[in-house]
Backbone as a chain_set.jsonl record, in Angstrom:
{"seq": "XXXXXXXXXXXXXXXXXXXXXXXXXXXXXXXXXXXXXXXXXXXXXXXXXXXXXXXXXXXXXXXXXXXXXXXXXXXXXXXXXXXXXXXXXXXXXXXXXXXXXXXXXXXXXXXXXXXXXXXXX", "coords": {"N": [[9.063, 54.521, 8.639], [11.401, 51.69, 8.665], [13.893, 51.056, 10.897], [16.212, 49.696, 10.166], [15.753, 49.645, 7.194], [16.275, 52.371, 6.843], [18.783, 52.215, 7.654], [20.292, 50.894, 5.89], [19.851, 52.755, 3.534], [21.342, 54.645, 4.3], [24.619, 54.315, 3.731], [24.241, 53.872, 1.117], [23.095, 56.557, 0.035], [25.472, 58.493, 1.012], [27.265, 57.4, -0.258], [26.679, 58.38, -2.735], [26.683, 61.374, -2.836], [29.455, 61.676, -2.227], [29.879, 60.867, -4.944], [28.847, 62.963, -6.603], [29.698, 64.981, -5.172], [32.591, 65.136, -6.023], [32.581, 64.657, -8.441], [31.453, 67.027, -9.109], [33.391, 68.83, -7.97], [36.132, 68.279, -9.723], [34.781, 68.371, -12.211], [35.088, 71.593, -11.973], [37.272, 72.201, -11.239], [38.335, 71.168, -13.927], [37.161, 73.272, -15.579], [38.673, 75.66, -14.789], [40.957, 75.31, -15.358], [41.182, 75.673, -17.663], [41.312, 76.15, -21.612], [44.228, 75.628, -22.885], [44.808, 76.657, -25.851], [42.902, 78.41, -26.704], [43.842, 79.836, -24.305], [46.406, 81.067, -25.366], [45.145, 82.344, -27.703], [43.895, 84.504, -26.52], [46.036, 85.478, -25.07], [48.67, 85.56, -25.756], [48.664, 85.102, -28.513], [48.205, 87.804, -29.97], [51.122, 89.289, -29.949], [52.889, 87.076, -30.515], [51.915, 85.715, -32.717], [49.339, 83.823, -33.915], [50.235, 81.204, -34.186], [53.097, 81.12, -33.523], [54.959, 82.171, -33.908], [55.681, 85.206, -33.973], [56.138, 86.86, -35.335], [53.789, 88.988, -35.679], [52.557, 92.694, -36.058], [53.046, 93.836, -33.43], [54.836, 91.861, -32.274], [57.157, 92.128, -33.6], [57.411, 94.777, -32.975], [58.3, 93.828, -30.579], [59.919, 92.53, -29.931], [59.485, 89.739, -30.221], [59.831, 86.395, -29.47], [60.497, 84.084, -31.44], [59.019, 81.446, -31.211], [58.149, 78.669, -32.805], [60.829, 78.124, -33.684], [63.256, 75.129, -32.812], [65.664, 75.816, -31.859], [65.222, 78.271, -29.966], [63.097, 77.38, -28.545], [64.734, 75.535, -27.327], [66.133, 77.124, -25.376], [64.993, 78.104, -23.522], [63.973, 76.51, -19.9], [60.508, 74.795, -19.008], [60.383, 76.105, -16.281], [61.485, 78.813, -16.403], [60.048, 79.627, -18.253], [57.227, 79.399, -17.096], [57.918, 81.711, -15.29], [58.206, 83.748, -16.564], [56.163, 84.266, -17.783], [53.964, 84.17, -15.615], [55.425, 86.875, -14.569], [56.224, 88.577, -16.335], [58.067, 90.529, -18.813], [61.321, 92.203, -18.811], [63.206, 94.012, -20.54], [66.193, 96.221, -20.45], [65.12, 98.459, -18.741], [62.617, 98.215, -20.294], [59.277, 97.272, -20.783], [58.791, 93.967, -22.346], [56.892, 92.142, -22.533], [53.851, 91.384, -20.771], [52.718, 91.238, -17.596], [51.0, 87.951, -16.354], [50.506, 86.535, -14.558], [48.08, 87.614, -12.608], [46.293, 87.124, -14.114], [45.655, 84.541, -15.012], [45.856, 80.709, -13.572], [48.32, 78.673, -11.836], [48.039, 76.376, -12.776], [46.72, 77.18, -15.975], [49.277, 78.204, -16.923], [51.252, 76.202, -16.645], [49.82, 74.841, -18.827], [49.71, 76.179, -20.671], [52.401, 76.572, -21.087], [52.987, 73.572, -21.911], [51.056, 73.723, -24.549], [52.312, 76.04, -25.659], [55.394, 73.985, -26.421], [54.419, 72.676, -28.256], [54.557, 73.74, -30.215], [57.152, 74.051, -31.804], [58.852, 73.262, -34.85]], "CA": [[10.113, 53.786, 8.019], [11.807, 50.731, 9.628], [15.35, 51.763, 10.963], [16.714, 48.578, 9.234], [15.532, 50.159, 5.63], [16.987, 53.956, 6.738], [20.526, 52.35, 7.915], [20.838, 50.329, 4.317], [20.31, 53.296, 2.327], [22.349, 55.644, 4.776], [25.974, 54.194, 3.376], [24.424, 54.406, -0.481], [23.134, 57.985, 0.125], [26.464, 58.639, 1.547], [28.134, 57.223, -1.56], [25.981, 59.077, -3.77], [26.45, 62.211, -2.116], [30.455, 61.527, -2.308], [30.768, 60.71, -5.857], [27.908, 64.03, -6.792], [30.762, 66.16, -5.201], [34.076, 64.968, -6.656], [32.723, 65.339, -9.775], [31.591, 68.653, -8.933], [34.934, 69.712, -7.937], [36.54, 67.736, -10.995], [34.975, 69.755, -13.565], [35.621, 72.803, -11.912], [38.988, 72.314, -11.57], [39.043, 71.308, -15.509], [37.014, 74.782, -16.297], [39.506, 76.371, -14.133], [42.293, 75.28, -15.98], [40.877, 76.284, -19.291], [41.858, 75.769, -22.698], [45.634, 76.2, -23.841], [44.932, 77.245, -26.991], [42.319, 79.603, -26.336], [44.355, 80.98, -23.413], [47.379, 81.476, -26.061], [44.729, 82.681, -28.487], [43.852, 85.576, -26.06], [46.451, 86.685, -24.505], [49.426, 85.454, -26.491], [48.854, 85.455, -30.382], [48.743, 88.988, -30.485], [52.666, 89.044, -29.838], [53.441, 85.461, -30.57], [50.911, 85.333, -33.741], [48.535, 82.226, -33.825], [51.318, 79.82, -34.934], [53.786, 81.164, -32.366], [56.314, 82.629, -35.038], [56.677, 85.993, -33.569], [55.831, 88.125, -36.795], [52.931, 90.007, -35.935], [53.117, 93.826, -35.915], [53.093, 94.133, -32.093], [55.52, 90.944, -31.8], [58.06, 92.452, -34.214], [58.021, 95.612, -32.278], [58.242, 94.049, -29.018], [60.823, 91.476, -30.115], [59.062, 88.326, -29.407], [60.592, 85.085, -29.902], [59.69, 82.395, -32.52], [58.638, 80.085, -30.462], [58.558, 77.43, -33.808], [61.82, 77.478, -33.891], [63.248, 74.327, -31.613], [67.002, 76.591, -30.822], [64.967, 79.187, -29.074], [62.676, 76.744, -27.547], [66.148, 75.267, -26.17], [67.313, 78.173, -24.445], [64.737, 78.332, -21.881], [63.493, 75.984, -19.353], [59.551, 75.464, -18.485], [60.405, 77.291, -14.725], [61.797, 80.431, -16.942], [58.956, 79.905, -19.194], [56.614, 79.802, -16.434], [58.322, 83.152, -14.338], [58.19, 85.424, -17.606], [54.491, 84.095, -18.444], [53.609, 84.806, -14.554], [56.033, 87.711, -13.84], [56.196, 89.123, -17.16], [59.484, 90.433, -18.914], [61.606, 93.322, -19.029], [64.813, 94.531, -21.634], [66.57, 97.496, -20.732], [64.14, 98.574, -18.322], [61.401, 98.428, -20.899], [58.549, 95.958, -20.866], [58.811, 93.635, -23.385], [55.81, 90.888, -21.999], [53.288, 91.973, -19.751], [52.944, 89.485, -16.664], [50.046, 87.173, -16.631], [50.44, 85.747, -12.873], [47.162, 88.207, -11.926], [45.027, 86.677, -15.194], [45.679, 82.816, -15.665], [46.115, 79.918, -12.728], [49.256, 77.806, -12.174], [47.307, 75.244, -13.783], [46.358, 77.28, -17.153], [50.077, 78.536, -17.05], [51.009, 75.108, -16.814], [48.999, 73.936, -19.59], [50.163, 76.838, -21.83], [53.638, 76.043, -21.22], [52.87, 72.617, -22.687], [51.045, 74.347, -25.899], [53.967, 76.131, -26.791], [56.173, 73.327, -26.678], [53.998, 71.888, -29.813], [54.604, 75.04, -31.562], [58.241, 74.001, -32.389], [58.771, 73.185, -35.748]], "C": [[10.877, 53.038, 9.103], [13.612, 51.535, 9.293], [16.252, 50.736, 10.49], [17.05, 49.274, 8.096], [16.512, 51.314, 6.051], [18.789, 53.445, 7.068], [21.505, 51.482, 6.659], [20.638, 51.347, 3.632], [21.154, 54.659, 3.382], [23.802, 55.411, 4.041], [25.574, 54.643, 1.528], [24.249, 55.705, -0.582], [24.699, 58.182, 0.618], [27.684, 58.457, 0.151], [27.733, 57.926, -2.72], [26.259, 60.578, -3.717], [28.039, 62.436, -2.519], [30.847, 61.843, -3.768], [30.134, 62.222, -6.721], [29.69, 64.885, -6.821], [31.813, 66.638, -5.419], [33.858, 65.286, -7.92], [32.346, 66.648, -10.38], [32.675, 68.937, -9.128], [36.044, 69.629, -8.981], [36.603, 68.645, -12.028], [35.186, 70.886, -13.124], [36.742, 73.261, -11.158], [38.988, 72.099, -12.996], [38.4, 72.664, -16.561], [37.891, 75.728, -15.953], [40.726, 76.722, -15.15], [42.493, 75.54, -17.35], [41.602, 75.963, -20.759], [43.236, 76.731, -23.128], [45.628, 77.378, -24.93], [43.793, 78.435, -27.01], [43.121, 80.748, -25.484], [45.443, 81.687, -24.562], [46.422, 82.44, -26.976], [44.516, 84.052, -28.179], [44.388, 86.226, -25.38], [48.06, 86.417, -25.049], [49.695, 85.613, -27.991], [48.816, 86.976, -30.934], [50.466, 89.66, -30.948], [53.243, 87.797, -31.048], [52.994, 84.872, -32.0], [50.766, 83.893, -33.046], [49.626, 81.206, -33.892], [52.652, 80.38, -33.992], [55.4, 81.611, -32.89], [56.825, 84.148, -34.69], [56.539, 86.894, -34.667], [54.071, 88.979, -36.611], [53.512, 91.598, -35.839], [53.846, 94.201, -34.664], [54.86, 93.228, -32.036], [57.03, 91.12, -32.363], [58.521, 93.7, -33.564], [58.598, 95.045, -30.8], [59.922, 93.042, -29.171], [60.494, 90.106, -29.367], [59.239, 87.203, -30.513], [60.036, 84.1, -30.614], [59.699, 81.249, -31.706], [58.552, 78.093, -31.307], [60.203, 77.345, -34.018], [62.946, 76.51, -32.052], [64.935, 75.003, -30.975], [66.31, 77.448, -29.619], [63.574, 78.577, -28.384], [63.357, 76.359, -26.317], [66.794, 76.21, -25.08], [65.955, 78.592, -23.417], [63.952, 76.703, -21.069], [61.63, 76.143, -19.246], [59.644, 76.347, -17.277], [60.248, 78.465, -15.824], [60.17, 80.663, -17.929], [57.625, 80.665, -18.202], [56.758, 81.555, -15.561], [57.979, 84.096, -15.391], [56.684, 84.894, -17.804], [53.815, 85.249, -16.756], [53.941, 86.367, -14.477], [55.949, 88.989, -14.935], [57.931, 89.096, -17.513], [59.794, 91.726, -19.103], [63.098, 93.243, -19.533], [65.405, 95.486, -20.977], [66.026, 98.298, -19.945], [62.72, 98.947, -18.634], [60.579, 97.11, -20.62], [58.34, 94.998, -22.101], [58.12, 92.204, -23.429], [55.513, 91.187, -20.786], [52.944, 90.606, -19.017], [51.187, 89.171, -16.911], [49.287, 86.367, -15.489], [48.549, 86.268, -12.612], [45.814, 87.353, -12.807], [44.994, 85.245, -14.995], [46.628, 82.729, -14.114], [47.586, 79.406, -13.152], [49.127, 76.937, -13.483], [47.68, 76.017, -15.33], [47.878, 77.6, -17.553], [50.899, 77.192, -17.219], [50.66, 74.349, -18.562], [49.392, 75.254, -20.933], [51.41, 77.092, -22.207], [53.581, 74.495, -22.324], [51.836, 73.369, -24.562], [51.845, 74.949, -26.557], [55.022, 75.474, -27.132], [55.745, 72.764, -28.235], [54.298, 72.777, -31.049], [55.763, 74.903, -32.392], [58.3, 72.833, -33.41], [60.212, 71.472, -36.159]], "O": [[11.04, 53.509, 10.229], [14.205, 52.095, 8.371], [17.392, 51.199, 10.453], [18.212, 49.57, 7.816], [17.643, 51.21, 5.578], [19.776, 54.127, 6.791], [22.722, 51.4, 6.492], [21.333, 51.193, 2.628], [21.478, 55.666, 2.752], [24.27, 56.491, 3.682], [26.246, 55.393, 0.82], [25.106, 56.292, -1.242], [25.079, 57.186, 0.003], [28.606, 59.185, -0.216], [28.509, 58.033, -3.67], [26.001, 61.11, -4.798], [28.155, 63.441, -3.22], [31.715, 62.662, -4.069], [30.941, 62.676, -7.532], [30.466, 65.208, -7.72], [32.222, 67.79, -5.275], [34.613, 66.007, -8.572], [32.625, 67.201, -11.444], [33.112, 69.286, -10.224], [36.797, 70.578, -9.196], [37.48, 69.319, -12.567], [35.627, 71.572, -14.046], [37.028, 74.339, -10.637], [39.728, 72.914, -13.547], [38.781, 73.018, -17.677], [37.999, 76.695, -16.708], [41.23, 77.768, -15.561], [43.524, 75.617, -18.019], [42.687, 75.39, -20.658], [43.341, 77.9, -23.499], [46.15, 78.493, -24.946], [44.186, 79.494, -27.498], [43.163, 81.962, -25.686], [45.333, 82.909, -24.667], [46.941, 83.553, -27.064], [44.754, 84.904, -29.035], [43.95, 87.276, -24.911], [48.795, 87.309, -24.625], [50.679, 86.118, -28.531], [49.258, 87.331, -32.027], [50.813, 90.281, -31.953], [53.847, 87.872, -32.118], [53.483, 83.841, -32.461], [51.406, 83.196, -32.259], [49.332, 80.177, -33.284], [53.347, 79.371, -33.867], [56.522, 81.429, -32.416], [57.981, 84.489, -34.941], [57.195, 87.923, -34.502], [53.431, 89.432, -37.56], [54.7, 91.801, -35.592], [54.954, 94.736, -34.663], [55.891, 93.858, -31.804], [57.982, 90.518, -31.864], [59.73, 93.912, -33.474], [59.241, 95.756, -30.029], [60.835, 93.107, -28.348], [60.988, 89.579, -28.37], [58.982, 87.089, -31.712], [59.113, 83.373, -30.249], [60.453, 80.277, -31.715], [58.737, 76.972, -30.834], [60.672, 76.351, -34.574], [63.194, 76.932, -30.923], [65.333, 74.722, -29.844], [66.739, 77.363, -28.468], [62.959, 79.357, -27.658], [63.118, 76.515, -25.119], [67.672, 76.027, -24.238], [66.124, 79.463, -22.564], [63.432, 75.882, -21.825], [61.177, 77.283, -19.353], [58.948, 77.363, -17.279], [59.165, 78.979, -16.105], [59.493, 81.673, -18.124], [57.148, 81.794, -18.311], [55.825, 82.327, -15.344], [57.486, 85.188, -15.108], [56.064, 85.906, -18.13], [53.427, 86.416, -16.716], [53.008, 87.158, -14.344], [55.685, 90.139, -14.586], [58.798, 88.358, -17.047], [58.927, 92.51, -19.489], [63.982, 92.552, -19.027], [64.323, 96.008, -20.71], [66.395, 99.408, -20.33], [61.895, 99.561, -17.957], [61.117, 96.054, -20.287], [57.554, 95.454, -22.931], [58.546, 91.274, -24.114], [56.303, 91.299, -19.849], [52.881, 89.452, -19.44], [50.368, 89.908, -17.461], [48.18, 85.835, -15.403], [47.745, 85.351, -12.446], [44.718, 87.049, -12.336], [43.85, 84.862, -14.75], [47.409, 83.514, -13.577], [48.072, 79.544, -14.275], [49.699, 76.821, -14.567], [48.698, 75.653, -15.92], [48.02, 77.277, -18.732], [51.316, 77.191, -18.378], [51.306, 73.494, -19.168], [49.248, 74.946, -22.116], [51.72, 77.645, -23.262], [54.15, 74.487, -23.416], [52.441, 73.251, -25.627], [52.187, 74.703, -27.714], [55.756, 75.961, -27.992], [56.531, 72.497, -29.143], [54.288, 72.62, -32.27], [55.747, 75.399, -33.519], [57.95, 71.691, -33.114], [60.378, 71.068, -37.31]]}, "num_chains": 1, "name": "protein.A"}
């Protein structure tokens, strides 16, 4: 092979090679960050029920917040949202939301902060 031919396709290999691995890393950053509503589905709707109302059995014992309603959306910030999702929560020195930091990324925490905002009614 003439070193002419190998130094014209050195820059397209090179570009080929580039765009291969961004979109590698792309999607797995967007599997990473996983689905909202799934994540809520499995580790929130038990508490929170599907619809984010706060009446399941568990969610009635635990005293978890209707998230459809937009007053008690108002009274927290995403940060606080984020710290009790991560950190978890505690009443009294009981647990009353187990933390989440160890299971789910910034990202999916993130992204399930924005799903519960839709929940309000």
């Amino acid at each position: 092979m003439s070193r002419e031919f190998t130094d014209r396709k050195d820059p397209l290999m090179k570009t080929i090679v580039t765009v291969v691995v961004c979109l590698y890393i792309a999607s797995a950053l967007c599997m990473k960050a996983g689905d909202a509503k799934t994540n809520w589905a499995n580790n929130c709707a038990q508490c929170h029920g599907p619809g984010g109302k706060g009446d399941t059995k568990m969610g009635k014992m635990l005293g978890a917040m209707d998230l459809t309603d937009p007053k008690k959306q108002a009274s927290f910030t995403d940060a606080k949202a984020a710290a009790a999702i991560k950190d978890g929560v505690k009443q009294n020195g009981k647990t009353t939301m187990k933390a989440f930091g160890g299971k789910l990324t910034d990202d999916e925490i993130k992204a399930l902060i924005a799903y519960v905002r839709t929940l309000k009614k």
